[in-house]
C-alpha positions in Angstrom: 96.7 41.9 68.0 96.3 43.6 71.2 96.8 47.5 71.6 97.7 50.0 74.0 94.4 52.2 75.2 96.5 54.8 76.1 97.6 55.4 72.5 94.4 54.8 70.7 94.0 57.7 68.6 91.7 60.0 69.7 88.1 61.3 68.5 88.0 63.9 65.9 86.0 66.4 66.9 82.3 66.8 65.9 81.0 69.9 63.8 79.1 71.1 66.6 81.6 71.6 68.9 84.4 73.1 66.1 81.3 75.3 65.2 80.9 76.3 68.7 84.6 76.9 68.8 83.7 79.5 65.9 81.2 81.2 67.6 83.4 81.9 70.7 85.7 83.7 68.3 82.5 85.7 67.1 81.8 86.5 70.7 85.2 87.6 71.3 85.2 89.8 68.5 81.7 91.3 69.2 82.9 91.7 72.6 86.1 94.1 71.3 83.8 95.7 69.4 81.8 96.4 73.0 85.1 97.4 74.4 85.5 99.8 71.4 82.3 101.6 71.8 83.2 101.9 75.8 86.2 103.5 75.2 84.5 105.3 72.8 82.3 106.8 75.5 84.5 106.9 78.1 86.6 109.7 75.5 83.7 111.6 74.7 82.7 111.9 78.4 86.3 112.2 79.6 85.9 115.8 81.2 83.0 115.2 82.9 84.6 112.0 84.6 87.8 114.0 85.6 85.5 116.7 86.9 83.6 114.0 88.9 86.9 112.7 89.8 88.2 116.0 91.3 85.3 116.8 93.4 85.5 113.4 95.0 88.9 113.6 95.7 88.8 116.6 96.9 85.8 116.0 98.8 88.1 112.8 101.0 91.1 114.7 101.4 90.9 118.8 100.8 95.0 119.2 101.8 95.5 117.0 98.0 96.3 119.6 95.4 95.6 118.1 92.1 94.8 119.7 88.9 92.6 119.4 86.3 95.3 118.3 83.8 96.4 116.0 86.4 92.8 114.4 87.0 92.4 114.1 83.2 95.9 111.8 83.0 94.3 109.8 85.6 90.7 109.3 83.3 93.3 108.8 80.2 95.3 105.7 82.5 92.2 104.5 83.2 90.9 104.4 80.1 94.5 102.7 78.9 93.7 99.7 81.7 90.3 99.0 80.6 92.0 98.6 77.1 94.4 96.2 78.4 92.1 94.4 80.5 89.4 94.0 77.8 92.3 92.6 75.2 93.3 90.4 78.2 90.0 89.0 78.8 89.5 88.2 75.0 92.6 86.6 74.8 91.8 84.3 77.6 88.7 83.4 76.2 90.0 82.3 72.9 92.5 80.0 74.8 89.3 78.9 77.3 87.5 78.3 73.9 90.8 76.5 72.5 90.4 73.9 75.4 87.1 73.4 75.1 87.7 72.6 71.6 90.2 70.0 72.7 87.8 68.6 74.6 88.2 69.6 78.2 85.3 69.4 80.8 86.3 72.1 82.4 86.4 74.7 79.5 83.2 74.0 78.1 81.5 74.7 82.1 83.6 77.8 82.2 82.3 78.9 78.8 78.5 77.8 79.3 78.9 80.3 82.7 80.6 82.5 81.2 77.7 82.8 78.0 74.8 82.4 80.2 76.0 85.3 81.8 76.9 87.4 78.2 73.0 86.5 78.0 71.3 87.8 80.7 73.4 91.0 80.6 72.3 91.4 77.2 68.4 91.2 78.2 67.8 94.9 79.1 69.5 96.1 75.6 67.1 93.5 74.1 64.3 94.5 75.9 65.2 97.9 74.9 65.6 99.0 78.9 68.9 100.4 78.4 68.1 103.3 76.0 70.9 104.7 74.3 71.7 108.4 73.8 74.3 108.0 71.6 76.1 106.5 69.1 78.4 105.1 71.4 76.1 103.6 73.1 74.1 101.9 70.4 77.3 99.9 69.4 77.4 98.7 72.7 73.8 97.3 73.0 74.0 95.9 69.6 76.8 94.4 70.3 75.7 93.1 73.6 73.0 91.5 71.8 75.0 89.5 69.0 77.5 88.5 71.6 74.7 86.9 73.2 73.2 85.4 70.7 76.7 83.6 69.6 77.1 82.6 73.0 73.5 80.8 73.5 74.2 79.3 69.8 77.6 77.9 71.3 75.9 76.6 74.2 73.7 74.9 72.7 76.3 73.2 70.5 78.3 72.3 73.3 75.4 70.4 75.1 74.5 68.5 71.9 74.0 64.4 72.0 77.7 64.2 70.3 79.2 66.9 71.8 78.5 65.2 75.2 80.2 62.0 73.8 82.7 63.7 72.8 83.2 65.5 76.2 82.5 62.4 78.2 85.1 60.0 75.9 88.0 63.1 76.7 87.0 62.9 80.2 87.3 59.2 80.7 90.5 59.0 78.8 92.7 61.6 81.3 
């Protein structure tokens, strides 16, 4: 009996690379947990940014009136679109991750960039160079750190002996 290639049924995929699936979500998660503890930040130094704020605008152009209440809505929007863009970034991760889950070539590169970068910014909070002064700040190093580690554990999976085959077999196929 001869069949169709085309509709062979494809590979399931290995534990290494559903694991690494897994730890992208962890990474994700740890990484609105970093958003969190920015925000978190940003609010408790929100006056001193919209005084900052103020003098520099004022410094550019002295004819703009704006007040302080003013400056502050500005810190508050801003804080609003790091918020959004945080949530949108996780979100496209988790469909990146999703992809590389289904076995595309070019979502497991993106996320093997995309951790190896998670990893060296997490060196100086692991190294203990980025002191923190606050709470705030603790949340985000430790954070920093556990994202990193989930990435480099995804990596890894990713780049495993079956995990290539399985890569390599999706690749060939489309």
């Amino acid at each position: 009996m001869i069949t169709n290639p085309a509709k062979a049924e494809p590979a399931p995929v290995p534990v290494d690379v559903a694991t690494a699936y897994q730890l992208w979500w962890g990474v994700v998660g740890f990484g609105f947990v970093n958003l969190l503890g920015s925000l978190a930040l940003m609010f408790g130094e929100r006056s001193s940014l919209a005084e900052q704020l103020l003098k520099d605008v004022t410094a550019r152009d002295p004819n703009l009136k704006l007040t302080q209440d003013s400056v502050e809505l500005l810190v508050f929007a801003g804080m609003a679109l790091v918020a959004v863009i945080g949530l949108v970034v996780g979100a496209v991760a988790l469909v990146i991750g999703y992809q590389m889950r289904r076995g595309r070539q070019w979502a497991r590169t993106l996320l093997t960039m995309i951790g190896v970068l998670l990893v060296i910014l997490a060196v100086p909070n692991l190294l203990g160079l980025a002191a923190p002064d606050s709470a705030a700040m603790l949340v985000i190093g430790g954070a920093s750190i556990v994202q990193a580690v989930l990435a480099a554990g995804a990596i890894y999976l990713i780049h495993r002996k079956e995990s290539n085959a399985y890569f390599l077999q999706r690749f060939t196929r489309t």
